[in-house]
N, C-alpha and C positions, 0 to 999 in steps of 0.2 A: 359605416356598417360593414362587416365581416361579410364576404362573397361566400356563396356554397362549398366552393372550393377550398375555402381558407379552413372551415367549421369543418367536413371530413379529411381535411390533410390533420387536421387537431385532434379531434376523434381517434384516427387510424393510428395517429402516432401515441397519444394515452391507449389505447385497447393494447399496442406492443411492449409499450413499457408495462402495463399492469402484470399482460403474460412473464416479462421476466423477473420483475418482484414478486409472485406470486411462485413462483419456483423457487426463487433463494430465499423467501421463507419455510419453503417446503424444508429444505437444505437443513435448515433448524433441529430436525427432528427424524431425516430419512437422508440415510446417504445420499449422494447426487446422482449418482449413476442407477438408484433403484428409483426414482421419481420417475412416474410411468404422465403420459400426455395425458389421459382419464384425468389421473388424478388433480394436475394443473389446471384442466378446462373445468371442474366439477368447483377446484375449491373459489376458483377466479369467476366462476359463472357466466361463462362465453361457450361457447358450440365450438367442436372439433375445429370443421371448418376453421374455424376464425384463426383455431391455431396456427393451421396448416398455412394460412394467408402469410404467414409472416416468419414459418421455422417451418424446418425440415422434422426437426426432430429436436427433443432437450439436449443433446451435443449440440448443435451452434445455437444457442441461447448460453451454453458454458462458455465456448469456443471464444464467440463475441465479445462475451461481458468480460474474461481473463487477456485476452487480445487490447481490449481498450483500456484493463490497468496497467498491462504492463507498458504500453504506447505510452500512456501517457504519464505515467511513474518519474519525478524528476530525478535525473542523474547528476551528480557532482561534477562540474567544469570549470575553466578558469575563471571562469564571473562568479563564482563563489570564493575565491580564493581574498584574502582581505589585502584591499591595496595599501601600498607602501611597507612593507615587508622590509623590504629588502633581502641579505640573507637570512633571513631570522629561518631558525631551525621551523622551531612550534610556536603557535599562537597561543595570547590569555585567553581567557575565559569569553573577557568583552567582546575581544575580535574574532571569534570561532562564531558567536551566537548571532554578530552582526553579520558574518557572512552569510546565513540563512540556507545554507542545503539543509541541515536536518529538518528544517522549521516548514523548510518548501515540502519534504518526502510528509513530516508526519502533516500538515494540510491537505497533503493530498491524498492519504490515509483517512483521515476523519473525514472529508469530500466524500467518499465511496466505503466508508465502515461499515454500511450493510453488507455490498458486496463482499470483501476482505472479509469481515470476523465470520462470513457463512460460510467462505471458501478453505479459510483456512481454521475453523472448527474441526468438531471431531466429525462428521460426518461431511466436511470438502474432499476438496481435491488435494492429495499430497503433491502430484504432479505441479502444481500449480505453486505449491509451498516453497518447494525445492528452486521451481524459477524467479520468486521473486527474491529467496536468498542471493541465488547465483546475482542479481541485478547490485542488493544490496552490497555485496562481497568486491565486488567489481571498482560500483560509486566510492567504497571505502580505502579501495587498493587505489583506484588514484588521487584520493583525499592523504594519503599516506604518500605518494609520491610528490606532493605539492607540499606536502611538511617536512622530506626528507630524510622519513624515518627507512633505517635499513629493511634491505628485504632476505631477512631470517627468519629464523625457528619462532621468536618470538610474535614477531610482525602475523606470522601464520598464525598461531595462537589466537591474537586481535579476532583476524581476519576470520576465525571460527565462530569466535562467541558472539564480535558484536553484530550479525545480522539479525541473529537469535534476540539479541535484547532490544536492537528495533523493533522486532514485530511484536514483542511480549509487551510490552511497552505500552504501544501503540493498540492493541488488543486492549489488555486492560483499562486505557483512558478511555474507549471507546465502548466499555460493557460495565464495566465497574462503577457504581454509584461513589464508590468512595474518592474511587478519582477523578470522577467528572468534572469535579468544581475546581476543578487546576488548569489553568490558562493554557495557550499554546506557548507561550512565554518560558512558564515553568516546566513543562515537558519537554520543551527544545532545551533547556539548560539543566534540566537532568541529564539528556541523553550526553551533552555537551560536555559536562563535568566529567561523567565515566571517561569519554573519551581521549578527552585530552588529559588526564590524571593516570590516563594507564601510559599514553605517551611521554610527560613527565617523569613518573616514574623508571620509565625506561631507557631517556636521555641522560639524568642527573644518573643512574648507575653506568655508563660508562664514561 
């Protein structure tokens, strides 16, 4: 049997989570930064008070929740990298999809797709937009030094558009009915195909 103690730590912790899904629905349909405390304690149906017990204000309830995707966002490392290589410039298909960074980012996109598609909606944060490229641009630039693609005009190119199609991507499977019923499987080996098909491309021309 559950102690007092255990039933209001369970409690307090459900009453602060309801507080901040009840804002990033808000998110939905009112900018983030015009979502007033009224209006979150009214739609969530808890007393001021209760808010205040647990936020300052709707900044650190954005603060937090944008702090703990990008914390925990996986980045591209040598454990992604497919063993026995050797020199090989670029990897196939088989061995890009088995190394699993994209498959780990879009899991951990789909994990937290409420937060993401409200942040980065039409009425999120751009600020927030801008950071998780910068993350993604980063993870890809040393995904590109671990396949030994030069770093040129083109390379920058890459490094423009495909953060953009991760999150478009990744958006879409995550709101889209059409593409719901598509694996993580098959959206790691879309992302996968662009990828290494633009590097291809760019090896066999020189």
């Amino acid at each position: 049997m559950r102690d007092k103690y255990t039933i209001e730590t369970e409690k307090s912790r459900k009453t602060r989570q309801k507080i901040i899904d009840t804002y990033f629905r808000l998110i939905e349909t009112k900018d983030f930064d015009k979502i007033t405390v009224r209006a979150i304690v009214e739609t969530a149906g808890i007393s001021r008070g209760a808010f205040y017990l647990y936020f300052t204000d709707i900044y650190e309830i954005i603060t937090e929740t944008e702090d703990m995707l990008l914390s925990s966002m996986p980045a591209f490392s040598k454990r992604h990298i497919p063993a026995g290589n050797g020199e090989r410039v670029i990897y196939t298909l088989a061995e890009d999809t088995n190394s699993l960074w994209e498959r780990e980012w879009l899991e951990h996109y789909q994990k937290y797709s409420f937060y993401y598609n409200a942040l980065l909606g039409p009425h999120g944060d751009s600020g927030f937009y801008f950071k998780v490229v910068k993350f993604l641009r980063s993870s890809l630039n040393v995904q590109m030094n671990s396949s030994q693609m030069p770093d040129d005009e083109v390379r920058q190119h890459f490094l423009e558009f495909l953060p953009d199609l991760f999150l478009s991507l990744a958006r879409q499977w995550t709101t889209d009915n059409k593409l719901a019923d598509l694996s993580l499987d098959m959206i790691t080996q879309i992302l996968s195909t662009i990828k290494i098909g633009s590097q291809y491309r760019y090896h066999s021309g020189n």
